[in-house]
C-alpha positions as CSV (number, residue, x, y, z in Angstrom):
1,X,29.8,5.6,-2.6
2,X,26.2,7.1,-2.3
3,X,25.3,5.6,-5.4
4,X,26.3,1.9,-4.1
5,X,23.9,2.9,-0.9
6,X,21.3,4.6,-2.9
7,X,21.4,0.8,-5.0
8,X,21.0,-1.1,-1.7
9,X,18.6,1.1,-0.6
10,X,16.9,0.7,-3.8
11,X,17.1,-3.1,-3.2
12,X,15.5,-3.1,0.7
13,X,12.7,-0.7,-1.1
14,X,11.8,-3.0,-3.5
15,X,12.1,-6.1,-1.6
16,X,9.9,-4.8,1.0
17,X,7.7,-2.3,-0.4
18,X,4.6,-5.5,-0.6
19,X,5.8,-7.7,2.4
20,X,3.7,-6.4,5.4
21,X,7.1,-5.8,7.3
22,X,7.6,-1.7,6.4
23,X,9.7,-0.5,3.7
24,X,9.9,3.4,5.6
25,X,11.2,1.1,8.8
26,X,13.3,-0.9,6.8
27,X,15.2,2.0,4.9
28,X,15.4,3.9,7.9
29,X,17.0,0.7,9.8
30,X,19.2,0.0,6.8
31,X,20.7,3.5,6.0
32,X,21.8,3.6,10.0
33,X,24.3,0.8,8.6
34,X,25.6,2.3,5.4
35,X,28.5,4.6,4.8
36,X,26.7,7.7,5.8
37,X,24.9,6.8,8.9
38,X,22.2,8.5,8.6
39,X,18.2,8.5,8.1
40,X,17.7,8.6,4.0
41,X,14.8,10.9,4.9
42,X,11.0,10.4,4.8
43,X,11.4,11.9,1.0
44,X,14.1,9.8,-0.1
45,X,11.2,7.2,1.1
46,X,8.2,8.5,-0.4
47,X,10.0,9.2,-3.8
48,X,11.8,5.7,-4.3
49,X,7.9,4.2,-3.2
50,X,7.1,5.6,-7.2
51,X,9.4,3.1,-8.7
52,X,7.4,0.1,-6.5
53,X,3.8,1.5,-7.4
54,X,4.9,1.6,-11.1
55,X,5.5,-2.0,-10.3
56,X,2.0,-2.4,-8.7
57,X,0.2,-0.3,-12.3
58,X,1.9,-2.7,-14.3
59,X,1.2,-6.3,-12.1
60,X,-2.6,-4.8,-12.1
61,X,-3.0,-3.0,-15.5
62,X,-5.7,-4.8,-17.1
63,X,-8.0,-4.3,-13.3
64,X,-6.6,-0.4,-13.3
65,X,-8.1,0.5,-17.1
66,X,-11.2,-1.7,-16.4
67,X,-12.3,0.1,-13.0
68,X,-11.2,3.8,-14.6
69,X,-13.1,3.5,-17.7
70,X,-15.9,1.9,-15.4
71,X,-15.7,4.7,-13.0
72,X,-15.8,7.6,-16.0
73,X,-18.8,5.7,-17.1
74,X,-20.9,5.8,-14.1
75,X,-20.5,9.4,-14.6
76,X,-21.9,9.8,-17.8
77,X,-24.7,7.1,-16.7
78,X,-23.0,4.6,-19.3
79,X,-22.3,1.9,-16.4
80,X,-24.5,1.5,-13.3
81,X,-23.3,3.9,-10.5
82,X,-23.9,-0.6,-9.0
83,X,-21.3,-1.7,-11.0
84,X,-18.6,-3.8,-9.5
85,X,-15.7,-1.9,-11.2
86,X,-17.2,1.7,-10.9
87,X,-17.8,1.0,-6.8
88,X,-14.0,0.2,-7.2
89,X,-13.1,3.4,-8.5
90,X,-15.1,5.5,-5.3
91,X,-13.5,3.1,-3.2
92,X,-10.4,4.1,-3.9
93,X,-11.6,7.4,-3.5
94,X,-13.1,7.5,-0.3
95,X,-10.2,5.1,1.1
96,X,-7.7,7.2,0.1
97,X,-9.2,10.9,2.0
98,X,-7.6,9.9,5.5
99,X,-4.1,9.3,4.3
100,X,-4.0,12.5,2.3
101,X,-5.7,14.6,5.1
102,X,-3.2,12.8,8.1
103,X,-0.1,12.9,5.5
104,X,-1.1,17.2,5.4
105,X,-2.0,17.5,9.4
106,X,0.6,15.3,10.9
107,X,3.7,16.2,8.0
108,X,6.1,17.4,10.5
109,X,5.9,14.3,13.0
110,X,5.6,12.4,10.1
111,X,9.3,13.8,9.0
112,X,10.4,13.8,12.3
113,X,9.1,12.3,15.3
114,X,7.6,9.2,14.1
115,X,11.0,8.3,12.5
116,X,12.3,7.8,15.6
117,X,14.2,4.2,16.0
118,X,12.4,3.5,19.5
119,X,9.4,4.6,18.0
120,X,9.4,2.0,14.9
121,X,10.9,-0.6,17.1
122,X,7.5,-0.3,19.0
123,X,5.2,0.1,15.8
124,X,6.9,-3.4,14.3
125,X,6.3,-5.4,17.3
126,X,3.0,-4.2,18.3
127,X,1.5,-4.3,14.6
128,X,3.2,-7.7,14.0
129,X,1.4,-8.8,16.7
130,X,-2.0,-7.5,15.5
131,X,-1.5,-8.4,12.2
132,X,-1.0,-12.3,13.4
133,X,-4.3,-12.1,15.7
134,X,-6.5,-11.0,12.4
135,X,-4.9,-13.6,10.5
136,X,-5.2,-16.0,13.0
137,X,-9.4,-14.9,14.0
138,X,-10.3,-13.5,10.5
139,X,-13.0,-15.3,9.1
140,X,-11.3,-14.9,5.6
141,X,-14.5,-15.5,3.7
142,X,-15.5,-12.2,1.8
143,X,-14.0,-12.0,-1.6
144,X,-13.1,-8.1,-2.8
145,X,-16.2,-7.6,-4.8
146,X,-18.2,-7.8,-1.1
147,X,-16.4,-4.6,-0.1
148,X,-18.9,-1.7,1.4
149,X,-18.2,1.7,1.6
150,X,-17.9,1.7,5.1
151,X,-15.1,-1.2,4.8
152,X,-13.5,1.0,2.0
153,X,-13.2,4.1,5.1
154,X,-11.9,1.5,7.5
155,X,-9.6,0.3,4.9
156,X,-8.5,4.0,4.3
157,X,-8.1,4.9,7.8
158,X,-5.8,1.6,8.1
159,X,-3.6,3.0,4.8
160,X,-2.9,6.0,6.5
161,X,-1.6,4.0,9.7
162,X,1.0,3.5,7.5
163,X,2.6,7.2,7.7
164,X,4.4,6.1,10.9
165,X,7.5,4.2,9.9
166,X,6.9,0.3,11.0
167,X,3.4,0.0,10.9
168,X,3.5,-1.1,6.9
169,X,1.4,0.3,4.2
170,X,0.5,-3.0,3.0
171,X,0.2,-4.5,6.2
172,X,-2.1,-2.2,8.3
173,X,-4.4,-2.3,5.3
174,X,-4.0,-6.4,5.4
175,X,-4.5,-6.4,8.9
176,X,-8.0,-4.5,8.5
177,X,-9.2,-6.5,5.8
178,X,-8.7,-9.6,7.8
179,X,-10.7,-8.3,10.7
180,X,-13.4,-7.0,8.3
181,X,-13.7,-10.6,7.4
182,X,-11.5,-10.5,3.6
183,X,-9.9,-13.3,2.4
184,X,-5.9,-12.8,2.4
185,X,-5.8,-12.4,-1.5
186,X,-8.4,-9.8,-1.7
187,X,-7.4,-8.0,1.1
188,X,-3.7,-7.8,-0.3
189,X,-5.5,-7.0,-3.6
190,X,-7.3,-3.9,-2.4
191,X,-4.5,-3.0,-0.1
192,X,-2.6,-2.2,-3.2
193,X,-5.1,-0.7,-5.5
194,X,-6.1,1.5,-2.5
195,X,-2.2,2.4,-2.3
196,X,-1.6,3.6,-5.7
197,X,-3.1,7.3,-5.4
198,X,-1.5,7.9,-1.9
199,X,2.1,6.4,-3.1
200,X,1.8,8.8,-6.2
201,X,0.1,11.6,-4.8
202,X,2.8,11.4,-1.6
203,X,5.7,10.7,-4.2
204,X,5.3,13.6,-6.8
205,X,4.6,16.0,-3.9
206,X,8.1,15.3,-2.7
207,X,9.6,15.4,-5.8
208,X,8.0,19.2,-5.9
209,X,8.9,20.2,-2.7
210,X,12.7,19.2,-3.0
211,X,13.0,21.6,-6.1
212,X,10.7,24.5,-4.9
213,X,12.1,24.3,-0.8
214,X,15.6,21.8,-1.2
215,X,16.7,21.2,2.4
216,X,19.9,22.5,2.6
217,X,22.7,22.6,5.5
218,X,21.9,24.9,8.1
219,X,18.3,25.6,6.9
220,X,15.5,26.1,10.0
221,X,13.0,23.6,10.9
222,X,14.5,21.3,7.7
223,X,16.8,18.4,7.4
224,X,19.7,18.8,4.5
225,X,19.1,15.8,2.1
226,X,21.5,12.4,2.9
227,X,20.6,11.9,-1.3
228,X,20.8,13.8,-3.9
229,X,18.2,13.5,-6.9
230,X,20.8,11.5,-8.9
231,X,20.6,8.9,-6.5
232,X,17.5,9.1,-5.7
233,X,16.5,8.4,-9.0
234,X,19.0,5.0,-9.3
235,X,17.1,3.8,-6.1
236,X,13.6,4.5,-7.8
237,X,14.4,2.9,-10.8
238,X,16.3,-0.6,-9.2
239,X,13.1,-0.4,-6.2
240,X,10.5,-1.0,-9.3
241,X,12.8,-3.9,-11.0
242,X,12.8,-5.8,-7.7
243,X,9.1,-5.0,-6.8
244,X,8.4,-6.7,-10.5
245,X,9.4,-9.8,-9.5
246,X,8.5,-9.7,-5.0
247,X,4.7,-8.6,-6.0
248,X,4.2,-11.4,-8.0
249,X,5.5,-13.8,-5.5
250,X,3.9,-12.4,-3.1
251,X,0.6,-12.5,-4.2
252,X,1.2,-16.6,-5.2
253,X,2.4,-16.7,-1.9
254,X,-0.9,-15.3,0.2
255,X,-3.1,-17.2,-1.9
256,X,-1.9,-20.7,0.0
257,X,0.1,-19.8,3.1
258,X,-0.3,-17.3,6.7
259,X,1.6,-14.6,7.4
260,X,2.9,-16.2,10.6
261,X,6.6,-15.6,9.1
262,X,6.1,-12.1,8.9
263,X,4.7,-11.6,12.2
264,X,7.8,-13.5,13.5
265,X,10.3,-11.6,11.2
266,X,8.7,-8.3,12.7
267,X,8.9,-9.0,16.2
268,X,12.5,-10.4,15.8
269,X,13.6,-7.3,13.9
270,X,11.7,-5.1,16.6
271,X,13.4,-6.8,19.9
272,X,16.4,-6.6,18.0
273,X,16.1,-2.7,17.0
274,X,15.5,-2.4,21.1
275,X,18.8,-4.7,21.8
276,X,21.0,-2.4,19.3
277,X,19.4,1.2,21.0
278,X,19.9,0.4,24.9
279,X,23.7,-0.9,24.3
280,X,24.1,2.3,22.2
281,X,25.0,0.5,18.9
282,X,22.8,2.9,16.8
283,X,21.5,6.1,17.7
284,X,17.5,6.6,17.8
């Protein structure tokens, strides 16, 4: 039976993962519902999110090798330190420091407190609603090669909103890109370049800390594991084979339409989430 919910979990992972709705809020909803009723665990979360950025290196491959090999080049002084690509590879950089530094100072909330249903019913309403006032005000003119490094900090600051369940990875990015001014594409664009070293990084770190410190029933300060690394890995593995086929409709999809649905989808979800908590459906 854990394998069927580590598949359907796989399945809300993938379908998710790029939609600025949450994934974390989503999996944490979803496994309340499922045969074990219980939280799959911010590292269950942050190791399935491999198999969707897998999904992301492969949709943006050819823009990946041309801003690394531009980026080792400004090194050597082959390619302008001016260069488009190479600025793309500090951007990432820089835009990727606050998540890793928040992710480290705030890891116990982040396993913990933030994953609190009342607390991501809050975080889906409150950042749907911002995310439909920058879509609605954002002047949606700059195109991604207009990015500053100041932009990229903002942008990286955003990412890292992302650690608390229901805010959205993609979507507090989005949301700051469209305020900065971005056009939707190039905001989503640089939303997920930027994501790639923080999903890895976040990702493999779990994968380390569940074979050097494995959570184990009865442990102190640590939650015992609702999956196993078995099905951990069958949610991985269906998450990128669904995120193959949302990313590119998503992107098709931003490039002519708002992201009024999703703003409506999260607030709905949200008020729901509240409904379900004060008649005692689901437990926080």
């Amino acid at each position: 039976m854990d394998f069927v919910n580590a598949i359907i979990l796989g399945l809300v992972q993938g379908l998710t993962e790029f939609l600025p709705i949450s994934s974390s809020a989503h999996l944490r909803i979803v496994g309340e519902f499922l045969g074990t009723g219980e939280d799959p665990g911010a590292r269950f979360t942050a190791i399935t999110q491999i198999g969707t950025e897998l999904a992301v290196v492969i949709f943006f491959w050819r823009d990946i090798v041309r801003i690394v090999g531009a980026w080792f080049g400004s090194l050597s002084g082959r390619v302008p330190r001016n260069d488009p690509d190479a600025r793309m590879g500090w951007l990432i950089i820089i835009g990727s420091l606050p998540i890793v530094i928040l992710g480290l100072l705030f890891q116990d909330q982040i396993e913990t407190t933030f994953r609190s249903l009342w607390f991501i019913a809050g975080t889906l309403i409150g950042f749907g609603v911002l995310l439909g006032i920058a879509d609605y005000i954002g002047a949606k003119r700059r195109e991604l090669p207009e990015i500053t490094y100041p932009h990229g900090v903002i942008y990286g600051f955003a990412q890292a909103l992302a650690l608390i369940p229901g805010v959205s990875r993609s979507g507090g990015t989005i949301t700051a890109g469209l305020l900065l001014g971005y056009k939707r594409e190039a905001a989503a664009r640089y939303a997920f370049l930027l994501a790639i070293p923080a999903v890895f990084g976040s990702g493999l770190y779990q994968v380390a800390k569940s074979i050097v410190d494995p959570c184990v029933e009865g442990a102190t300060g640590c939650l015992p594991e609702v999956y196993g690394p078995l099905e951990t890995l069958v949610a991985t593995i269906v998450a990128f084979g669904v995120a193959l086929v949302v990313i590119a409709y998503f992107m098709r999809y931003i490039s002519r339409r708002s992201f009024l649905p999703f703003v409506v989808y999260r607030i709905l979800l949200g008020l729901a989430l509240i409904v379900l908590l004060t008649t005692g459906t689901i437990e926080p």
